[in-house]
N, C-alpha and C positions, 0 to 999 in steps of 0.2 A: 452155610454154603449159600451163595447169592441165588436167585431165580436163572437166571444164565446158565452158570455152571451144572445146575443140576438139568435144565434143557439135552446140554451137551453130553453130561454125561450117560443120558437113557439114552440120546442119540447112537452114541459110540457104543453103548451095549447091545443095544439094538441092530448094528451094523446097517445103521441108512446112512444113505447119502443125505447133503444137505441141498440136491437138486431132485431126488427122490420125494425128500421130505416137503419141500417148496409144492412141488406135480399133483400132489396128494391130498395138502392142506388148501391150496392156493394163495400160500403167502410166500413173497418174493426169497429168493434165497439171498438176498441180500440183506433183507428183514431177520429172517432167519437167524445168517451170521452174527449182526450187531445186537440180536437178543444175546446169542449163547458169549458175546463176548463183554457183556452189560455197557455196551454202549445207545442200546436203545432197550424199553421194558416194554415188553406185550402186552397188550390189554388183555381182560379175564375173556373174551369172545376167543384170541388168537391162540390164548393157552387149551381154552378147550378142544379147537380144533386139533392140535397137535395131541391133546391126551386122546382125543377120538380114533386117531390116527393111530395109537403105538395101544390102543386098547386097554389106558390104565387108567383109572379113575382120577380128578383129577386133583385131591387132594393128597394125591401119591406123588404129585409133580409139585404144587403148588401149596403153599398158604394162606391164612387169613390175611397175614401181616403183609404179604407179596400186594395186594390189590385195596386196602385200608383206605387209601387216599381215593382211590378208581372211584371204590362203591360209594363213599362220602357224596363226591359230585355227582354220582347218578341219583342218590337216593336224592338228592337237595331238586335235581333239575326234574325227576320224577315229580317230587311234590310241589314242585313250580308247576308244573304242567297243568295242575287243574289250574288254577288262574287263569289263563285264556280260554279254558274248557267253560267255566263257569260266566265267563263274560259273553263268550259266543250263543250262548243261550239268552242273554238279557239279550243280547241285540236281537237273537230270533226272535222271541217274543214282539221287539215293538218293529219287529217287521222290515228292517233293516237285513235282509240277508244277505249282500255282499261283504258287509263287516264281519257277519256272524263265520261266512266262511271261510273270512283269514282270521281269526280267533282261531277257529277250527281247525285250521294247516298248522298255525303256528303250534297250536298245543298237540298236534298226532307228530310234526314233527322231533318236540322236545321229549316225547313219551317214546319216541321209535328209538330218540338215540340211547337214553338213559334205559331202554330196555334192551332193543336190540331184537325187536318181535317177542319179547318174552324172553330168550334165552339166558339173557346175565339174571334174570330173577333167579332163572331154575338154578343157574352153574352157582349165583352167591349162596341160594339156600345149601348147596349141597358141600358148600366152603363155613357156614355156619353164620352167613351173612343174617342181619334181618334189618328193613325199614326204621330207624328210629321215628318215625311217625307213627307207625304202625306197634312199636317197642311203648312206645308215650301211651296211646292207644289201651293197649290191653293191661300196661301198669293201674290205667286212672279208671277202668269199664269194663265192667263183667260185661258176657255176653248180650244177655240178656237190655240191658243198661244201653249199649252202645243202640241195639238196633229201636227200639225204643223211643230214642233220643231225635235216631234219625230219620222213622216214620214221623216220627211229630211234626217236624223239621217238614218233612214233606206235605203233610194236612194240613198245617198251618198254611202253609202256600197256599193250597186249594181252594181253601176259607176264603182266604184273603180277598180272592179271584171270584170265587163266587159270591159274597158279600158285597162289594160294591170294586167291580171290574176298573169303571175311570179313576176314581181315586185311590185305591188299591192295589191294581192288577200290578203295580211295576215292583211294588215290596212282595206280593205272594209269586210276582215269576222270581224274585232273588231267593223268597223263601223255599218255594220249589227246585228252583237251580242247588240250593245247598243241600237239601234234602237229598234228591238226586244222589248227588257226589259223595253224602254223609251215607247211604244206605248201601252204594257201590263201595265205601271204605268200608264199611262193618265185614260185608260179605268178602273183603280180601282182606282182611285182620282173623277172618275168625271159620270162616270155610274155603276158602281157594286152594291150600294147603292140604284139604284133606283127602286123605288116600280113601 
């Protein structure tokens, strides 16, 4: 049974309107209609909304399979995102901070869509989603291993910077900037998760 049909038919069990349901969720009941009738597919944000709404968890409405494609392009634009993250630091460093701040926009807003404040991490996890970055990650690095790799990653910066600042300083702020990024991965591969 399609993603739609099954929309509609908790709908109808339910006994909502589909202008009750719109009021509630705040997604148009137009929107609505062309879900339940798969002329248009909900993203995994609009599905939760509606499972918040009728109080049922939302892997009771939905599957992996339903959003397969969705999380692909979030995870891909998720991990695009450190790129501008990590350039916006080289430019802070040489002091350039009008560049560093559209580095900065650019990458909070390719991290806001692909997450959505957090919330599609939570709803993929709870779908059985995970990061293949993060999946690559814990394949190739014990714990231990990973964070290791990415304190060094960050003293090596440091070195770099404090050993001789003019000739140096621009490879230890990159080795810094990945250190950075490398030690904030470990800690979301390997504790963010934990209850």
């Amino acid at each position: 049974m399609a993603l739609g049909e099954r929309l509609k038919d908790i709908r109808d069990d339910k006994d909502i309107s589909i202008q009750e349901l719109a009021a509630n969720t705040k997604i148009s009941a137009d929107k609505l209609y062309n879900f339940e009738i798969n002329n248009e597919k909900p993203n995994i944000i609009q599905v939760n909304k509606i499972s918040n709404y009728y109080g049922i968890p939302i892997d009771e409405i939905a599957n992996k399979e339903d959003f397969k494609d969705e999380m692909k392009k979030r995870y891909l634009i998720n991990n695009i995102a450190f790129i501008p993250l990590m350039t916006a630091f080289i430019w802070n460093w040489q002091k350039l901070f009008f560049i560093s701040y559209i580095f900065l926009i650019i990458s909070g807003i390719l991290l806001n869509y692909a997450n959505h404040f957090g919330k599609a991490n939570e709803i993929a996890n709870k779908l059985g989603f995970e990061n293949p970055l993060a999946k690559w990650i814990r394949s190739k690095f014990t714990r231990v291993v990973s964070y290791t790799l990415s304190v060094a990653l960050l003293l090596a910066g440091v070195l770099l910077m404090i050993i001789n600042f003019d000739k140096l300083g621009a490879f230890g702020a990159m080795f810094l900037d990945v250190g950075i990024v490398a030690v904030l991965a470990s800690v979301m591969v390997w504790d963010a998760n934990k209850n």
